[in-house]
N, C-alpha and C positions, 0 to 999 in steps of 0.2 A: 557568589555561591561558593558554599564549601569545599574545600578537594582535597583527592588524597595522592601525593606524589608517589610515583611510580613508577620506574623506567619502562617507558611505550618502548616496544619491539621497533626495527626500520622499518620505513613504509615498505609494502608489500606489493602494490600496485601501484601501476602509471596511471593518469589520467584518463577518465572514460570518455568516448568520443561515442558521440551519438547525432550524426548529422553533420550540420555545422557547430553543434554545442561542445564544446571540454567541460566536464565533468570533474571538478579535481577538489578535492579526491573523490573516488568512484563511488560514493555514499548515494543512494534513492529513498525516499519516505514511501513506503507502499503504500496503494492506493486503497480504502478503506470506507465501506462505505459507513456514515453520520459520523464518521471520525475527521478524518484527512480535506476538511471544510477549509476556507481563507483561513480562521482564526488561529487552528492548528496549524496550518503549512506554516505562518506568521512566528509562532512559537519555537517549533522545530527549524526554521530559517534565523530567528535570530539569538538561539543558541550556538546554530553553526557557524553563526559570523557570513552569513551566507553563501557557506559552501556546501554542493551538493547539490539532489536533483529532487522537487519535493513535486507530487503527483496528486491530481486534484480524486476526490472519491467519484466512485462508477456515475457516468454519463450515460444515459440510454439513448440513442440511436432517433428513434424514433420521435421522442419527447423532445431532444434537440433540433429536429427537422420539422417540428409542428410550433417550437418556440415556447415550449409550455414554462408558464411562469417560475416556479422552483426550479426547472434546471436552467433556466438563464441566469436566475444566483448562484445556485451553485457551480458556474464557468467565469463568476467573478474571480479577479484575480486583483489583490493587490499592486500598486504603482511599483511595487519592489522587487517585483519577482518576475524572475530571469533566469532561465528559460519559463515560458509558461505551460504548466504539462497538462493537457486532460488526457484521460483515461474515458474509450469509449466500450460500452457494452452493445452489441446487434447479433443476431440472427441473420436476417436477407440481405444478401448482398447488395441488394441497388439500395437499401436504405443507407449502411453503411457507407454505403460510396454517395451518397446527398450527403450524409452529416458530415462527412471530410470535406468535401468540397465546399459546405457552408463554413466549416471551421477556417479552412487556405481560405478561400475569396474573401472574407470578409477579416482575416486578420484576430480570429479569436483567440488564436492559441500560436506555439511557437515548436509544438510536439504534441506528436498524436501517441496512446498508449494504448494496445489491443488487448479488451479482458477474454481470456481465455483459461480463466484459471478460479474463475469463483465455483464455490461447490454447494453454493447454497439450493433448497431443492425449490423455493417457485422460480429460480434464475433454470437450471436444470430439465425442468419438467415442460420447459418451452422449447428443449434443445440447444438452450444459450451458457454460455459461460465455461468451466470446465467440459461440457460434454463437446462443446464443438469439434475438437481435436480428433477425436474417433472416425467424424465423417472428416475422410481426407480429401476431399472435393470440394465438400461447403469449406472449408477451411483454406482452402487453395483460391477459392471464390471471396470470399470477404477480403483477405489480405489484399489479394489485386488489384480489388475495387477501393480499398481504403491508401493503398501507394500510390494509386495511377492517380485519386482524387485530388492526393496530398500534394500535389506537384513538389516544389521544395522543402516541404517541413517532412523531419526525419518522423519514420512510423516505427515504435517495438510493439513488442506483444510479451505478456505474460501469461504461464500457462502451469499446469500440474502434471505431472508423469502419467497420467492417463487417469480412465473411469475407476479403473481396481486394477490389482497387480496383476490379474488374467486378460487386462486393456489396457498395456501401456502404447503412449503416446508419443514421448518426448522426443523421440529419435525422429521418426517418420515429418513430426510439425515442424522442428527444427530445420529440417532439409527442404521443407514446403517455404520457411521463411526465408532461408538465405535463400533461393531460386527464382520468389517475388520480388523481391528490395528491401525486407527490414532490416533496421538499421541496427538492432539489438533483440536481444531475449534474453527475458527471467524466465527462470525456473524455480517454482516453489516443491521441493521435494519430499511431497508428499502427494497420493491418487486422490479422487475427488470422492471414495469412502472414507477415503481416512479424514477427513474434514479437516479439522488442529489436532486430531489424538496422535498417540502416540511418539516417534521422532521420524525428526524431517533425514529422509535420505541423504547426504550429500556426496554419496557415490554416484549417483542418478546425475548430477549435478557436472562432477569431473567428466564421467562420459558423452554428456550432450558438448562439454566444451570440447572434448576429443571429435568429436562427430562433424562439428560445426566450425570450426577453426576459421571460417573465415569472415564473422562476427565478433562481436562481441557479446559472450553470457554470463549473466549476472548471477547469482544464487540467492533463495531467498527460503527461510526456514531455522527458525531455534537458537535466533539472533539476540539475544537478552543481554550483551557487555560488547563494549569494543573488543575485547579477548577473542569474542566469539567470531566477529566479522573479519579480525586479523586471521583466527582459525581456518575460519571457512575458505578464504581464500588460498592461504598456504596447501591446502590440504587438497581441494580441485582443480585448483590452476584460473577460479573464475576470472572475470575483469573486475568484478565488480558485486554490491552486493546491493539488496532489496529489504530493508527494515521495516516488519507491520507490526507485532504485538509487542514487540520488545521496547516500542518507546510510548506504549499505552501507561500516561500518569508517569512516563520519562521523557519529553523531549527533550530534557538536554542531556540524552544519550546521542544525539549530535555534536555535540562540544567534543565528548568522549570519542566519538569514531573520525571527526576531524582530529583532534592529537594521536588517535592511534596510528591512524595513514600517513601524517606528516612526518611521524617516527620524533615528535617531538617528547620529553623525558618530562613524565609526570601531568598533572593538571587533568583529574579523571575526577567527575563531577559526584562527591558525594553527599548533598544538603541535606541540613538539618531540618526538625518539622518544622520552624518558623521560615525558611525559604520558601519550602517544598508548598506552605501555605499562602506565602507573595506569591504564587506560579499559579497557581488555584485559583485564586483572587483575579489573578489576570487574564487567565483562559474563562474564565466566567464573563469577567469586562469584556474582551473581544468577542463573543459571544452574542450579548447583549447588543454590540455597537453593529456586530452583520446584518443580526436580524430585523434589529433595528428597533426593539424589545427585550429592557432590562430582565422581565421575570421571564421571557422566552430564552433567555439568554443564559439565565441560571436553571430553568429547568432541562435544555438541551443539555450542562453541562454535569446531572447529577450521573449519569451512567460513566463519569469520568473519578468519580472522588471514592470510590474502593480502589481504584489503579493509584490513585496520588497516596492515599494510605497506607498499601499493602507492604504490610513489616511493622509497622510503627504501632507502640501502644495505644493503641485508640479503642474505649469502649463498645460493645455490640449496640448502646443505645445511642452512644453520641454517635455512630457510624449510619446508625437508621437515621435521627434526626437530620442532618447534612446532607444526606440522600434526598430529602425532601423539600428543600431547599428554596425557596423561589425569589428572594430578592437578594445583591451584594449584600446588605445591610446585614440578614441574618446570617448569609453565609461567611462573612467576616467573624460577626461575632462568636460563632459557635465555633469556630478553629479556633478563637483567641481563649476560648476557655480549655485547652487542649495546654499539654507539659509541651513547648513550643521549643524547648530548648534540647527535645530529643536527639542525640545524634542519628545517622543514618545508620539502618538497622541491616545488621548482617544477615545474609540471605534474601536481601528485599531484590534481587536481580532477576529475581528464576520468573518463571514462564507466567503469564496473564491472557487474562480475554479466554476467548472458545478455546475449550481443550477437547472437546466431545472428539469421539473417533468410532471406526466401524461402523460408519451409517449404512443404511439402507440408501441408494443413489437411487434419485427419482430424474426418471427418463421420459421420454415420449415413445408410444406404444412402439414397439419393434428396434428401437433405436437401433440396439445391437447386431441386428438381424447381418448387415450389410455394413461395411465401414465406409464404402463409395458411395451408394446411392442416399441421397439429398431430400429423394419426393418428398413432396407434402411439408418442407420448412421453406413459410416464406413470409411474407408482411408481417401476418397475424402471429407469426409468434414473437412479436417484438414486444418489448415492457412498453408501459409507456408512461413509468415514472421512473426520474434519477435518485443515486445515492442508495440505491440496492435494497 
C-alpha cells in the first residue's frame, strides 16, 4: 500500500491495561453495529499487524441468553483474535448478569464491553443504550451484575455525556463504574441529541479522566487521522482512544495509528484507487466467506463502497451502479473500469457515516421524571435482536 512519509510525533501513551490484556498501543475499533462483524475486525487487525483492541458490533442481552441464531454469528470470532471482545447491549439487570455468565462459563469471549452509549431511538425508546446513564441505579444494577457474572474477564463500558447538555451523565457513571470493578471507560463526547452532529467534546473527555483517575478512560469522538488520536490524547490526558467512523472505507487507519503511538518516522497509509480497490474486493470476499453467501456477501458490503470512494473521481452513475452490486464478479469489473491509477485525494480524511445532530431523544414515558427510580424497566424492555 501507498505511503506518505512523515515524521510521526513520540508515542504519547503507555500501553493500555485492561484486565489481564496489554493493549499496546492503546488503539480500540468501536463497536458498530452491521459494521465491526469478523470480516471487518479481520481487515482493521491485519492492517494493524495485530495491534490493538478490535470490538465485536452490539450483542443484545437477551438474544444471546435465548441463543438466537444471528447473534451466535455474530459472537464468532476468528482463530486470530486475541483478545476476544463482545460488546453487550441490556436493560434488566438479571438478563445482563445470564449473558455474562453464559459468555465466562462457557469461554465465548475473553472481554465483556458495556453499551451505554448508543443513541439510536428504538435502542432509547426501551430505556437501553445511551439513556441508561441517567437512572443511576439501573446503572449501578447492570454493571454489578455484569462484574460479579464476569468472574475473571475484565468488564468496560462505553457511554456519552448524557441525554442533552441539561442531562449530563459522565461524571456521576464514571464514579458508579470505578466503585463496581470496571476495568475501563470510553467516553464518546458527545450527548445522546447530539447523535454524530456537530463536534465531539473532548473537554468532557479530560474531565471524566480528572474525575476517575483511578482507571483507565479512553476518548472516543472526531477521530478521522492518526494526527487526531495523537491530538486527542495530548490534549486530555486520555489512556487511550476508541475509533468508529473514521476508519468507515479506512481500515488501514490502523497501520497509521500503530506508527503514530510507536512514534515511528513516516509510513501513514495513503492508497491509490487501484489498492483502495484490492481492499473492496476483499472486504466483499470476507463477507461472502462469513455468511457463507457470495451475493450476500456483496450485498451486505454496498453500504461500505461511498466510504471506500469518498474523495476519488468517481462518477454519480458508476458510484450508483457499484452500490448495487451483487456478485465479486461484477463488482471487480466495475472498479476496474474506474482511472485506477488515482492517487489518494486530498481532503478524503474528514468526517463519514451519520453526521445528523439535534435530535429529538426518544425515551420511555417519564424517563426524566426521577434519575433513581428504575420502576417499570425490566425483561421486556430488552431487544431481542443483535447488531443494533
Amino acid at each position: 500500500m501507498s505511503t506518505l512519509t512523515t515524521p510521526a510525533p513520540a508515542a504519547t501513551a503507555p500501553p493500555l491495561r485492561v484486565g489481564p490484556h496489554t493493549v499496546a498501543p492503546p488503539v480500540v475499533l468501536a463497536p458498530m453495529a452491521g459494521i465491526t462483524n469478523a470480516p471487518f475486525r479481520t481487515l482493521c487487525r491485519e492492517f494493524s499487524g495485530g495491534k490493538g483492541l478490535f470490538v465485536s458490533e452490539m450483542i443484545t442481552t437477551r438474544a444471546l441468553v435465548e441463543r438466537n441464531e444471528k447473534t451466535m454469528q455474530l459472537i464468532h470470532f476468528d482463530a486470530t483474535e486475541t483478545p476476544r471482545s463482545i460488546q453487550l447491549y441490556g436493560v434488566d439487570p438479571v438478563t445482563v448478569g445470564k449473558a455474562v455468565r453464559m459468555i465466562a462459563e462457557e469461554g465465548l469471549a475473553d472481554h465483556i464491553d458495556l453499551n451505554f452509549g448508543c443513541p439510536v431511538p428504538k435502542v432509547t425508546r426501551k430505556g437501553g443504550g445511551s439513556a441508561i446513564p441517567y437512572k443511576r441505579n439501573l446503572l449501578r444494577a447492570i454493571v454489578r451484575e455484569a462484574v460479579t457474572g464476569a468472574g475473571d474477564l475484565p468488564v468496560t463500558m462505553k457511554m456519552r455525556k448524557g441525554i442533552d447538555d441539561d442531562h449530563l451523565t459522565f461524571l456521576d457513571a464514571g464514579r458508579i463504574a470505578v466503585e463496581e470493578g470496571v476495568s475501563a471507560i470510553a467516553l464518546h463526547g458527545r450527548t445522546t441529541a447530539q447523535h454524530y452532529g456537530g463536534t465531539a467534546d473532548w473537554d468532557a473527555i479530560a474531565r471524566l479522566k480528572e474525575h476517575v483517575p483511578e482507571i483507565p478512560v479512553l476518548g472516543n469522538g472526531d477521530i478521522w487521522c492518526a494526527e487526531d488520536a495523537l491530538r486527542m490524547v495530548r490534549e486530555t490526558g486520555c489512556d487511550g482512544v476508541v475509533v468508529g467512523r473514521g476508519c468507515l472505507g479506512r481500515p488501514w487507519l490502523f497501520a497509521d495509528l500503530v506508527a503514530a503511538f510507536e512514534g515511528r518516522t513516516g509510513s501513514f497509509a495513503r492508497p491509490a484507487l487501484r489498492e483502495v480497490a484490492d481492499v473492496m474486493v476483499r472486504h466483499a470476499t470476507l463477507l461472502g466467506e462469513w455468511i457463507g453467501d457470495e451475493a450476500r456477501g456483496v450485498i451486505d458490503f454496498r453500504k461500505h463502497v461511498a466510504w471506500y470512494l469518498k474523495g476519488f473521481a468517481v462518477g454519480s452513475e458508476m458510484r450508483k451502479r457499484l452500490a448495487i452490486t451483487s456478485s465479486l464478479e461484477a463488482l471487480r469489473a466495475g472498479l476496474d473500469e474506474l482511472d485506477l491509477d488515482q492517487p489518494w485525494p486530498a481532503g478524503a480524511d474528514g468526517p463519514r457515516g451519520r453526521t445528523s445532530g439535534n435530535n429529538r431523544v426518544v425515551l420511555p414515558d417519564g424517563w426524566l421524571k426521577d434519575p433513581y427510580d428504575c420502576a417499570g424497566v425490566g425483561e421486556d424492555a430488552e431487544l431481542d435482536t443483535s447488531g443494533g
